[in-house]
C-alpha positions as CSV (number, residue, x, y, z in Angstrom):
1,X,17.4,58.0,90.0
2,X,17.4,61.4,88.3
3,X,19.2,61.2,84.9
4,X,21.2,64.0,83.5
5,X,18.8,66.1,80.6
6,X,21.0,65.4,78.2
7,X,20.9,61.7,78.8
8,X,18.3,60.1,76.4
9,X,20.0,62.2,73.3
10,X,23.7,60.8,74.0
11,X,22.0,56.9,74.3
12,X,20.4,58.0,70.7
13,X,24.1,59.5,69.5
14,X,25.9,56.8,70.8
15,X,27.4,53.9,68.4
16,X,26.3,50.1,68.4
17,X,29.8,49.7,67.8
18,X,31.3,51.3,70.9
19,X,29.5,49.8,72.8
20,X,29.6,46.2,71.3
21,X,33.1,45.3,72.3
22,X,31.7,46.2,75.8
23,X,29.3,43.5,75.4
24,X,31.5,40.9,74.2
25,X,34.1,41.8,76.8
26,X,31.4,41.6,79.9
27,X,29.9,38.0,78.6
28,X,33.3,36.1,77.6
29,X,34.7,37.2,81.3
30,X,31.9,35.7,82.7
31,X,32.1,32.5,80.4
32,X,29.6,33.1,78.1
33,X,30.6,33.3,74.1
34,X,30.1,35.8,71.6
35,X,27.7,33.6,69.7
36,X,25.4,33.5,72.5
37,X,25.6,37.2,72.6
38,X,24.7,37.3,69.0
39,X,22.1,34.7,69.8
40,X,20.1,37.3,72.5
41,X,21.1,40.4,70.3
42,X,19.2,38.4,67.5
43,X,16.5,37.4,69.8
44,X,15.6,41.3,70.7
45,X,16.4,43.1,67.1
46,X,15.4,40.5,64.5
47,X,19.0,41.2,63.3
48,X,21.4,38.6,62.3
49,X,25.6,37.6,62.2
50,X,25.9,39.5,59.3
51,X,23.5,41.8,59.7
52,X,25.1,43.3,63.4
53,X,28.6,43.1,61.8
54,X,27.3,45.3,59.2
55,X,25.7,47.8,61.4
56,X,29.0,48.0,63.6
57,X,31.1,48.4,60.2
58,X,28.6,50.9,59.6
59,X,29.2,52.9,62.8
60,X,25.2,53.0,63.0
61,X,23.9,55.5,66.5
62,X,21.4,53.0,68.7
63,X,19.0,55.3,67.1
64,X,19.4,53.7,63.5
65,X,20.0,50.5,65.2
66,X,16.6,50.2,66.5
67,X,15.1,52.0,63.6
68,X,15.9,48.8,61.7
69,X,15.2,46.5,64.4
70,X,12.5,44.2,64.3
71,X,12.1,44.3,68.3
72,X,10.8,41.1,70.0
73,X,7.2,41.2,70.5
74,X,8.6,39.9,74.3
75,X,10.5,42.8,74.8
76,X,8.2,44.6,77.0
77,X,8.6,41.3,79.6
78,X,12.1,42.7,80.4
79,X,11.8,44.4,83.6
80,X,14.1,45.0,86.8
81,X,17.1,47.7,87.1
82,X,19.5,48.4,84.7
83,X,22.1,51.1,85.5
84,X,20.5,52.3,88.1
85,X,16.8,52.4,86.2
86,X,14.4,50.8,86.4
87,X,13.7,49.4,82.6
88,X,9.5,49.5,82.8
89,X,9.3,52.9,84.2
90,X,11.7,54.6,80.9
91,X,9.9,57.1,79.4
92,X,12.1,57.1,76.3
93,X,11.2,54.3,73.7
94,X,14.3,54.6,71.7
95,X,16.4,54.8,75.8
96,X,13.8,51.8,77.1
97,X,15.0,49.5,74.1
98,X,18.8,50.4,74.8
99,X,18.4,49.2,78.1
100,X,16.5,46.2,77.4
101,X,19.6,45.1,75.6
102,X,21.7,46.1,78.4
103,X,19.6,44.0,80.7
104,X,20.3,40.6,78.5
105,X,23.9,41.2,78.0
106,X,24.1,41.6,82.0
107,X,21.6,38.8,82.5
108,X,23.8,36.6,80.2
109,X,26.8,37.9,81.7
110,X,25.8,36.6,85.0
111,X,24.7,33.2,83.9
112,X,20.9,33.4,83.4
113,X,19.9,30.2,81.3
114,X,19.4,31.4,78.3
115,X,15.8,29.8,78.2
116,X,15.0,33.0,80.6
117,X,17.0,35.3,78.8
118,X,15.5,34.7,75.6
119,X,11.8,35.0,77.7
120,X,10.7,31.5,76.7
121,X,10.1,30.2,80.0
């Protein structure tokens, strides 16, 4: 899929906290909770409760976000398509991690174990 040029600098503008509710909204219509969100946010970022309600209170860009994330040394084991991309073939670091958060929100969202989710298996 070709992406627009100006794609990977909007994912760096955008807000952790615009897209957050997003997030919460997509796993609680699906059954999951917020504190499992929280759980596979921590899992990829380091980051915890109080630490992602800061950074939305703080309107933080995903670039900041994952400036001050502590990624997962698993991370790179997140692979497949996410919005029409495939995640290990991003050229982008800061876009690649961006996606590799949208692919455990939509992997929780469609009720992964979390054992899998969280890359433990």
């Amino acid at each position: 899929m070709n992406k627009p040029a100006n794609h990977d600098e909007r994912m760096a503008k955008m807000t952790f906290g615009s897209v957050y509710p997003h997030y919460v909204t997509k796993v609680e219509k699906k059954g999951r909770s917020k504190a499992e969100l929280h759980e596979v946010i921590t899992w990829l970022t380091g980051f915890d409760d109080e630490k992602i309600e800061s950074l939305i209170n703080d309107k933080v860009t995903f670039e900041q976000f994952f400036e001050q994330a502590n990624l997962h040394p698993n991370a790179p084991s997140i692979k497949g398509m996410i919005c029409g991309y495939r995640i290990e073939e991003i050229d982008n670091p800061l876009t690649q991690k961006v996606r590799y958060l949208d692919k455990l929100v939509d992997e929780l969202a469609k009720g992964r174990k979390m054992e899998k989710i969280l890359r433990t298996e």
